[in-house]
Rosetta silent file (secondary structure, phi, psi, omega in degrees, C-alpha in Angstrom):
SEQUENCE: XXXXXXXXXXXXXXXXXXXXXXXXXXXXXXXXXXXXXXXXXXXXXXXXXXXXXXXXXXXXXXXXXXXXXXXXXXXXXXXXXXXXXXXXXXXXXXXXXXXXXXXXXXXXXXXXXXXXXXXXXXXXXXXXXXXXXXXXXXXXXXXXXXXXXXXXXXXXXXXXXXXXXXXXXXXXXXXXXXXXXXXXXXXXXXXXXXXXXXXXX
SCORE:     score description
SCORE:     0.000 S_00000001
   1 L     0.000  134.480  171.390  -13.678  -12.489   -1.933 S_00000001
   2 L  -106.699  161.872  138.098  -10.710  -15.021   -0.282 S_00000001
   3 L  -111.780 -154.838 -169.737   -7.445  -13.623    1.398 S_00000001
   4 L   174.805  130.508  171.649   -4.233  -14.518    2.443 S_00000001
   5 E  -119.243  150.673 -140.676   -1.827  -13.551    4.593 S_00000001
   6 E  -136.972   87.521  167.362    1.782  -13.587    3.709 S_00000001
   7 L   -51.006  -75.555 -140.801    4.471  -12.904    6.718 S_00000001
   8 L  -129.493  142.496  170.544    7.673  -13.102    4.730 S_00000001
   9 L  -121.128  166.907 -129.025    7.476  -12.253    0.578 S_00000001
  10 L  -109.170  145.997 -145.781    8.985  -13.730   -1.717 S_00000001
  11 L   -61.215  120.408 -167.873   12.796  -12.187   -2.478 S_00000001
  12 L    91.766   -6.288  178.407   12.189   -8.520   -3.552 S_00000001
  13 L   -99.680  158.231 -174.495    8.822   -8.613   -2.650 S_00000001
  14 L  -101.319  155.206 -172.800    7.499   -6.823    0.650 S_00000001
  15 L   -72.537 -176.177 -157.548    6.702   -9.101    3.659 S_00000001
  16 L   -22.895   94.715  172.402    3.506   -8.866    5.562 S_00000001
  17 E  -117.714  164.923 -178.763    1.090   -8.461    3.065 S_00000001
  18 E  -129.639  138.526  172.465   -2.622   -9.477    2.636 S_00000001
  19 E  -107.457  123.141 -150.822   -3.815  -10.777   -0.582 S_00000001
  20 E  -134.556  103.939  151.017   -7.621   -9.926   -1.600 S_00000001
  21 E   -68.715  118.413  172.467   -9.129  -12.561   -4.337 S_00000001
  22 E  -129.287   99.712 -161.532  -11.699  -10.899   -6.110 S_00000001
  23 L   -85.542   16.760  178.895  -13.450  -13.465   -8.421 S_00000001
  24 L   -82.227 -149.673 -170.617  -16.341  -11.335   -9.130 S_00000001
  25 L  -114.593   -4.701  154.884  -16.285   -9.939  -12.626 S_00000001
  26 L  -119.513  173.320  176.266  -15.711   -5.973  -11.522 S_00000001
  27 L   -45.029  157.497  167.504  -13.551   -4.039   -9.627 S_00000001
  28 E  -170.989  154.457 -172.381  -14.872   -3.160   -6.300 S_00000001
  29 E   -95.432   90.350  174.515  -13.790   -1.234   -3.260 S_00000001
  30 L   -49.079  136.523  124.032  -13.694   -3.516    0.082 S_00000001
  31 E  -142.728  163.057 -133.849  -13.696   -2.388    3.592 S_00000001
  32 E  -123.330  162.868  154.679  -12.353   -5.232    5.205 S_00000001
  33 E  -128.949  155.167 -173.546  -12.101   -5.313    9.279 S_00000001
  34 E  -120.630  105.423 -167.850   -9.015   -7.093   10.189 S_00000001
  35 E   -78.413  113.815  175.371   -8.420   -9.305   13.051 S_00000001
  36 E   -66.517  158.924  163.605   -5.015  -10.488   14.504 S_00000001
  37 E  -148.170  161.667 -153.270   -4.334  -14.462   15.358 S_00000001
  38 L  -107.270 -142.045 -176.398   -1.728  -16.138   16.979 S_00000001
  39 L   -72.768  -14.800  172.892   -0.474  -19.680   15.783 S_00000001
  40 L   -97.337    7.723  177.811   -3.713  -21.415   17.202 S_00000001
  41 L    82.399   13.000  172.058   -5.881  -18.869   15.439 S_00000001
  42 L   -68.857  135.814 -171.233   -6.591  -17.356   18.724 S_00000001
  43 E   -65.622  144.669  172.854   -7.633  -13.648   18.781 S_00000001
  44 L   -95.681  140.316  169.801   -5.007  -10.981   19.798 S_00000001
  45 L  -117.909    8.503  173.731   -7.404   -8.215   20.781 S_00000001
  46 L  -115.513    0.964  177.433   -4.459   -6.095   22.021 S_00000001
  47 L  -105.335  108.370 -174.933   -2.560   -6.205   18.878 S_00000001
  48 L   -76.515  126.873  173.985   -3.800   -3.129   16.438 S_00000001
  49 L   -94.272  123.535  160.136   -3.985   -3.994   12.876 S_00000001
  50 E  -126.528  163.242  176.962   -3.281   -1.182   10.318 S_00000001
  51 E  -104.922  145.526  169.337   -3.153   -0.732    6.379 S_00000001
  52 L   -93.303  -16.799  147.445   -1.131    1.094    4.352 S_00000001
  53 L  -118.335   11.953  175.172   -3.773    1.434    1.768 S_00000001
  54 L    85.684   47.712  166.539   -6.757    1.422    3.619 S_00000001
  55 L   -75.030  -15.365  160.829   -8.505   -1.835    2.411 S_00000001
  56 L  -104.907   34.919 -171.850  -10.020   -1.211    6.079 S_00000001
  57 L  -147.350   -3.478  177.794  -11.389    2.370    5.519 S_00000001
  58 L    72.031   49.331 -161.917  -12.271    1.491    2.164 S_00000001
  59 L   -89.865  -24.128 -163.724   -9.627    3.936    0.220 S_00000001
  60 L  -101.291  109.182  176.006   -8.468    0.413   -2.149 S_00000001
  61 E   -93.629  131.508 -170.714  -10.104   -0.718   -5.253 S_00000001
  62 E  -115.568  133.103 -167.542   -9.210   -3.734   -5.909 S_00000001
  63 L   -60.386  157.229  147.606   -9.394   -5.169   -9.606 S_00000001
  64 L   -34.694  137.559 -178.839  -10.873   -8.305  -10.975 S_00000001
  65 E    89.585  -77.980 -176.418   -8.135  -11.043  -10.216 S_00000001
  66 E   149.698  167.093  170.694   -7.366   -9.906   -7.054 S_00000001
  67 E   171.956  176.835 -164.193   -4.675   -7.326   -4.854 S_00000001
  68 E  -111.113  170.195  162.807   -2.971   -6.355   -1.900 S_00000001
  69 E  -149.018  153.185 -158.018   -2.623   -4.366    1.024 S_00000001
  70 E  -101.769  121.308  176.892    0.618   -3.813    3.137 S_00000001
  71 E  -104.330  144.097  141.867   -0.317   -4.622    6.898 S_00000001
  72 E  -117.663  160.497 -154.821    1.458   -3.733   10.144 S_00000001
  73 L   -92.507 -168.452  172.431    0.999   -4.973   13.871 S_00000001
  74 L   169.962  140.243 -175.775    1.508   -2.842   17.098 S_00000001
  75 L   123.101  167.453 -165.999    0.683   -3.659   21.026 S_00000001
  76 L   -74.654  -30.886  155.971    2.715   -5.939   23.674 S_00000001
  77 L   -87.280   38.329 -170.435    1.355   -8.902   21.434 S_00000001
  78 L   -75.057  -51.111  163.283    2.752   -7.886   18.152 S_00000001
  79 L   -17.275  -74.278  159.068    5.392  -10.449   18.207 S_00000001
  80 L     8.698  -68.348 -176.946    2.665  -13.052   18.157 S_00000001
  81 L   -73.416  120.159 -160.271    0.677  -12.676   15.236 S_00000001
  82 L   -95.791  -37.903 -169.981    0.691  -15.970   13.026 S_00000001
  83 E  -139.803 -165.929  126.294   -2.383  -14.793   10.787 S_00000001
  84 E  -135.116  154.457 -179.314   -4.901  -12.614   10.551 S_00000001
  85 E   -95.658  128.268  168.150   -8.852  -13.265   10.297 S_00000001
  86 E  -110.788  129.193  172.098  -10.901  -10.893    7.636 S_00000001
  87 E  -125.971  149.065  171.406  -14.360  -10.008    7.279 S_00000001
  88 E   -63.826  150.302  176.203  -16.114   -7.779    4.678 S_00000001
  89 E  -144.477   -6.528  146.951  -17.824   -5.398    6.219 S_00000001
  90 E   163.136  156.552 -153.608  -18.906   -3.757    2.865 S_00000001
  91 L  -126.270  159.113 -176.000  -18.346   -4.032   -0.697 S_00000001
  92 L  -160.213  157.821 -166.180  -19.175   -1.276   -2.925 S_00000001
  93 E   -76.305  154.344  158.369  -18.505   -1.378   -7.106 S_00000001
  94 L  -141.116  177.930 -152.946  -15.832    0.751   -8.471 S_00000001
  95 L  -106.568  -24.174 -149.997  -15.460    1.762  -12.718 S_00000001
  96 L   -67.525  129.621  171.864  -11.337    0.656  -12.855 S_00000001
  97 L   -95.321  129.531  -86.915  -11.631   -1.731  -15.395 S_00000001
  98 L   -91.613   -8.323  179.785  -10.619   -4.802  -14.632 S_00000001
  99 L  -104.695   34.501 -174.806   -7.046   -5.433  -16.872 S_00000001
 100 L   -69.656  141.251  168.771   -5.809   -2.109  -15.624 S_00000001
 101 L   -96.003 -173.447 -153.717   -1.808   -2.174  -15.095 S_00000001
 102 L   -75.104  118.768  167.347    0.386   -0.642  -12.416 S_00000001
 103 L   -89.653  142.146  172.581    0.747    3.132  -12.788 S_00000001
 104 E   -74.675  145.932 -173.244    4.881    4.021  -12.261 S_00000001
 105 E  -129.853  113.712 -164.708    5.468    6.147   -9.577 S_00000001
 106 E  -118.564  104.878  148.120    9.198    8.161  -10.558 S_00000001
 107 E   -11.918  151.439  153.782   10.849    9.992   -7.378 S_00000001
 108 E  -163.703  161.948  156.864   12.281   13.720   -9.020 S_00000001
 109 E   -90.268  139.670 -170.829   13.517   16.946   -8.202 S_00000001
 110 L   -14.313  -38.303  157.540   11.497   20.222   -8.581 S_00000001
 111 L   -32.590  -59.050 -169.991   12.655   20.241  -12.090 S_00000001
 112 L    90.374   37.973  176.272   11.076   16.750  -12.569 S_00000001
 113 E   -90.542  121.352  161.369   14.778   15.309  -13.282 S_00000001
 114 L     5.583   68.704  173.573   14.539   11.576  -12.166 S_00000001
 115 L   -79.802  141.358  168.660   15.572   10.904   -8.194 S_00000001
 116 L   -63.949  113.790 -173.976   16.080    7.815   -6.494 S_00000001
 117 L   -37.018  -22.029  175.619   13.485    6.717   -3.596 S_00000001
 118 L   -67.850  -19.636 -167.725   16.390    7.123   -1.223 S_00000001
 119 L   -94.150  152.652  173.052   16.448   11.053   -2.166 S_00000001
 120 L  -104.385  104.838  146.348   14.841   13.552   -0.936 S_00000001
 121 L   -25.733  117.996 -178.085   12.773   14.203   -3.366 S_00000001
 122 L   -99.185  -16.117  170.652   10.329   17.287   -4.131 S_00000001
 123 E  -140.590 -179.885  177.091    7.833   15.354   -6.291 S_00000001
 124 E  -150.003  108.686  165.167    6.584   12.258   -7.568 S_00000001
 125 E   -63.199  120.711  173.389    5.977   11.814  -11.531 S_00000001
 126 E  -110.350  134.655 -169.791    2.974    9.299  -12.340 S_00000001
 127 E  -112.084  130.040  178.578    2.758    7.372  -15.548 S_00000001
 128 L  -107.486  135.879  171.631   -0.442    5.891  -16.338 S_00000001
 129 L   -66.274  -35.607 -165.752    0.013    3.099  -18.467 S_00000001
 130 L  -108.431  161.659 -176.860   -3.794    2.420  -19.821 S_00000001
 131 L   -91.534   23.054  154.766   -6.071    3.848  -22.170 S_00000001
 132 L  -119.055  167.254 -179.165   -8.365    4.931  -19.669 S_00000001
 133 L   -87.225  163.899 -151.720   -7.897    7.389  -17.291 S_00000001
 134 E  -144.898  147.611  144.533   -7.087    6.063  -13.867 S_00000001
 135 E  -127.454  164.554 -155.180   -6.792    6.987  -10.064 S_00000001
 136 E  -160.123  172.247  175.256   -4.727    6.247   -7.566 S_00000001
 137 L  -148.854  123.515 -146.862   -3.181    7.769   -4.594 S_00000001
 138 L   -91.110  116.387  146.123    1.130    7.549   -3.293 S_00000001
 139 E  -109.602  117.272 -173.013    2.500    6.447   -0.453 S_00000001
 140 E   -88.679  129.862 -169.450    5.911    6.956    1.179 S_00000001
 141 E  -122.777  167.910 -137.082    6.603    3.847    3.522 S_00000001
 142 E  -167.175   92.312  164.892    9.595    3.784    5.707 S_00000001
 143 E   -85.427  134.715  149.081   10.589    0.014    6.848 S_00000001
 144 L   -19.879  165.793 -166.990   12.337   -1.620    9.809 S_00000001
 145 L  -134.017   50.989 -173.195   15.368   -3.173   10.025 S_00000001
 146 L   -60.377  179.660  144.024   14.518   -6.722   11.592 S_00000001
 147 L   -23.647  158.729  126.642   16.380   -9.650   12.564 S_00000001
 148 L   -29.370   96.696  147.135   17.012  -12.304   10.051 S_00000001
 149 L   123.047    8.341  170.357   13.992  -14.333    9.175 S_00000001
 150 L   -84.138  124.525 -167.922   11.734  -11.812   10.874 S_00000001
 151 L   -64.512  147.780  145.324    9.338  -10.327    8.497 S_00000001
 152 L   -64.211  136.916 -176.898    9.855   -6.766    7.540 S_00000001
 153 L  -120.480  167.537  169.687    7.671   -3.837    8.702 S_00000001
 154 E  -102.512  101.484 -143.409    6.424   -0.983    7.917 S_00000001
 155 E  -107.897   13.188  167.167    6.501    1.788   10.692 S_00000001
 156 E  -132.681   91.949  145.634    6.037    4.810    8.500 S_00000001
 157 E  -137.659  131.920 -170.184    3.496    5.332    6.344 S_00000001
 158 E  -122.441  143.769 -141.140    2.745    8.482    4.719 S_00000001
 159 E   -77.494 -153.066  127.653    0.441    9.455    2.394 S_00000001
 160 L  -163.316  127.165 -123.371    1.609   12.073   -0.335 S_00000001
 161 L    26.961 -103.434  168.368   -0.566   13.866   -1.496 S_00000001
 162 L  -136.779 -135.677 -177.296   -4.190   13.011   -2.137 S_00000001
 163 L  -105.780  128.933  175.065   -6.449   10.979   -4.947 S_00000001
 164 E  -122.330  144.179  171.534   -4.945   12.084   -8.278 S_00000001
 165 E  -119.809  130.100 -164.747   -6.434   10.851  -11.660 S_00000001
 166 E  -107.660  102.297  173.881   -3.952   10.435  -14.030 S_00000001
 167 L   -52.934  143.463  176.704   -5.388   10.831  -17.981 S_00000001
 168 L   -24.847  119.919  160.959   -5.048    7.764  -20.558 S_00000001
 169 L    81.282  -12.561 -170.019   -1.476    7.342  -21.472 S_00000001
 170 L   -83.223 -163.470  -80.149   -0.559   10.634  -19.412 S_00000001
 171 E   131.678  131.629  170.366    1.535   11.928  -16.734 S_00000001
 172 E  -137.795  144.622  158.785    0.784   13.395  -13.363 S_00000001
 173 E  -151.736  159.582 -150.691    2.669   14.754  -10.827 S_00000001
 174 E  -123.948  117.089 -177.210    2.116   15.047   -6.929 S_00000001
 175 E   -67.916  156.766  171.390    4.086   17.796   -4.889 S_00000001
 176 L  -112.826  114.477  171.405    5.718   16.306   -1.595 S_00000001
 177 L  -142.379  178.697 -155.902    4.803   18.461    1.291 S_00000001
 178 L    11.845 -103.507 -150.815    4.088   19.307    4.925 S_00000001
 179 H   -92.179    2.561  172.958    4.318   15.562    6.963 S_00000001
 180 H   -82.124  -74.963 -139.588    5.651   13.551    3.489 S_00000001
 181 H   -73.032  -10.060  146.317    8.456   16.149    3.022 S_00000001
 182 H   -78.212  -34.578 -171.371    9.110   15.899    6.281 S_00000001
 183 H   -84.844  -45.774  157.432    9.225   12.025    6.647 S_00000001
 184 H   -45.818  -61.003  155.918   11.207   12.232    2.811 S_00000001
 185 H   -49.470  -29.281  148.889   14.208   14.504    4.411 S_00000001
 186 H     1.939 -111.494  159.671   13.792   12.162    7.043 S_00000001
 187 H   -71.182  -27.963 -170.495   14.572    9.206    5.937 S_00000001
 188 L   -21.047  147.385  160.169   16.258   10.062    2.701 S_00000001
 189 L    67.682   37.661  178.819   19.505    7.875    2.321 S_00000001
 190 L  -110.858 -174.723 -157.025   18.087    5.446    4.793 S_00000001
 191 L   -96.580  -46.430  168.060   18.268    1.744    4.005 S_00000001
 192 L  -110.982   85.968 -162.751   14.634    0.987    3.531 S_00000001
 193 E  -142.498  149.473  154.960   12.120    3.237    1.877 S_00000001
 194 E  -141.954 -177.894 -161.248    9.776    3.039   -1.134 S_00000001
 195 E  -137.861  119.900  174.062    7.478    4.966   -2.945 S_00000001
 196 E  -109.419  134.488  167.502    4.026    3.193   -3.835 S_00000001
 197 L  -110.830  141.503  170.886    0.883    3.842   -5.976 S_00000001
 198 L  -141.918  160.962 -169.788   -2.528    1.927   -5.591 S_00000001
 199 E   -91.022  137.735 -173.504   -5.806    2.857   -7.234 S_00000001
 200 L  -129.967 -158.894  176.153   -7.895    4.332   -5.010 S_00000001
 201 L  -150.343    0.000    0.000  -11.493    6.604   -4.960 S_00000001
């Protein structure tokens, strides 16, 4: 496995992200531990690295080809951080097979009529795309409002609900409760919010 770490994305894309190459030939579930560094590659050991899908608790399977994780920094040296350094710290196989797509993740109201991520929402409708069944587990993430040319971060993230497996071709859907439907009334009609899925175990 290579990474990458990506301060600023690419327009429409979110900013500090880490990118996990995975040339073997299956999926497999990382847990990674993740170091900050500043522009000389020196360690920050006061700056706390977190994920928003857990590629460092091992919650993210990541496909053949390669995927992400969203990271954010925190401590009196957050500012700082130029890179980060990653080591495996164990790799373990997972079944997703390896051309899986993207399951859609659709915001709704109790009803299940179609809401906007800005709303507050009572569910989240999941579309699985492939013609195996697939799992994955939703996050609601809740960004910052930096400066100009300052990467965006993500200072909220909350899970909602747990690991759902979504049948070939099917439909799922995941109630929003206790701390998401609080952090979704929240935020609702805030500037910066999305709704995420990533395959998980």
């Amino acid at each position: 496995m290579s990474f990458g770490y990506h301060a600023l994305g690419k327009r429409e894309f979110i900013d500090q992200t880490l990118s996990i190459n995975n040339t073997g030939q299956t999926s497999v579930v990382p847990t990674l531990a993740i170091t900050a560094v500043d522009s000389t590659g020196k360690d920050l050991p006061d700056v706390r690295v977190t994920t928003a899908y857990g590629s460092d608790r091992g919650s993210l399977v990541v496909q053949h080809g390669g995927g992400y994780d969203i990271l954010a920094f925190s401590g009196a040296d957050a500012g700082q951080v130029a890179d980060v350094r990653v080591t495996v710290k164990e790799l373990v196989p997972a079944d997703l097979p390896a051309d899986s797509s993207a399951v859609e993740a659709q915001p709704a109201d109790a009803a299940g009529q179609p809401l906007s991520k800005f709303d507050a929402f009572d569910q989240v409708v999941l579309k699985n795309p492939n013609n195996t069944a697939v799992s994955v587990r939703v996050v609601y993430l809740v960004y910052d409002q930096p400066k100009s040319g300052s990467p965006q971060q993500a200072v909220e993230v909350v899970p909602i609900g747990g690991l759902t497996t979504i049948p070939a071709g099917g439909t799922s859907s995941v109630t929003v409760s206790g701390d998401a439907k609080a952090a979704v009334q929240r935020f609702s009609g805030g500037p910066a919010v999305s709704v995420k899925t990533y395959f998980s175990r």
